[in-house]
C-alpha positions as CSV (number, residue, x, y, z in Angstrom):
1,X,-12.7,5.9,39.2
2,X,-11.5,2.6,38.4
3,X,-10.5,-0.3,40.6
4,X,-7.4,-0.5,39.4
5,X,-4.6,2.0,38.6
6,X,-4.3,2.9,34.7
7,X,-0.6,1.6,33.5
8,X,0.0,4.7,31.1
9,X,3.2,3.7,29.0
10,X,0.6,0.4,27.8
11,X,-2.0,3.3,27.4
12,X,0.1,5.3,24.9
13,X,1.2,2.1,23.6
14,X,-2.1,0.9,22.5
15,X,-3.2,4.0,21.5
16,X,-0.2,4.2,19.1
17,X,-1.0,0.8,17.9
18,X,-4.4,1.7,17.1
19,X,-3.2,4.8,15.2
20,X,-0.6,2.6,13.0
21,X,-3.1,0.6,12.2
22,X,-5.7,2.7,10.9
23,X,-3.0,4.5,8.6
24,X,-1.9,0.8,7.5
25,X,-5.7,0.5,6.4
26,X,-5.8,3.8,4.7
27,X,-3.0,3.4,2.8
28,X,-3.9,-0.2,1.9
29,X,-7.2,1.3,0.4
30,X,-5.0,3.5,-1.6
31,X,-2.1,2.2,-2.7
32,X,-2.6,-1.6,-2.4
33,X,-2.7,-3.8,-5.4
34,X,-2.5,-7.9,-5.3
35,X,0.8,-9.1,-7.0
36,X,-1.1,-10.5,-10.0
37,X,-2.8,-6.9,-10.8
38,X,0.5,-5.1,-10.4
39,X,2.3,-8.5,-13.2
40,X,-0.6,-7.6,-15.3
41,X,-0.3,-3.7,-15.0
42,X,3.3,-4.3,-16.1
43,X,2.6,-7.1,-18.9
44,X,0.3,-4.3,-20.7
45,X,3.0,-1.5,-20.0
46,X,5.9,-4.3,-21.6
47,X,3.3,-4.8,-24.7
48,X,2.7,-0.9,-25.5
49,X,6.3,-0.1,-25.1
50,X,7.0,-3.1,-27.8
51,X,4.1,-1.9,-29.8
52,X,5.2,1.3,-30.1
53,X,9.0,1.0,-30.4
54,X,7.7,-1.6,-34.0
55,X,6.3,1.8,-34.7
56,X,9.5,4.2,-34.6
57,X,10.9,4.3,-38.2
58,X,14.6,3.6,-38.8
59,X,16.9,6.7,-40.1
């Protein structure tokens, strides 16, 4: 056993920590995108939606 006694509410605690932050990774690797990746995602969205709506005939 170990010298000294195991404080089990810090145990729990880290443990949770250590959960929260491999879920934080994951979900980093899956839904993370820099700022300028998600402006430019959008800039090309804004420019189809105008490409197309100069497409629509008028009735």
């Amino acid at each position: 056993m170990a010298d000294q006694p195991v404080n089990l509410n810090r145990a729990r605690k880290a443990r949770a920590r250590t959960q929260a932050k491999r879920e934080a990774d994951a979900n980093a690797v899956r839904f993370g995108r820099s700022k300028a990746e998600t402006a430019q995602a959008r800039a090309e969205a804004d420019r189809i939606a105008r490409a197309i709506e100069g497409l629509k005939r008028e009735e």
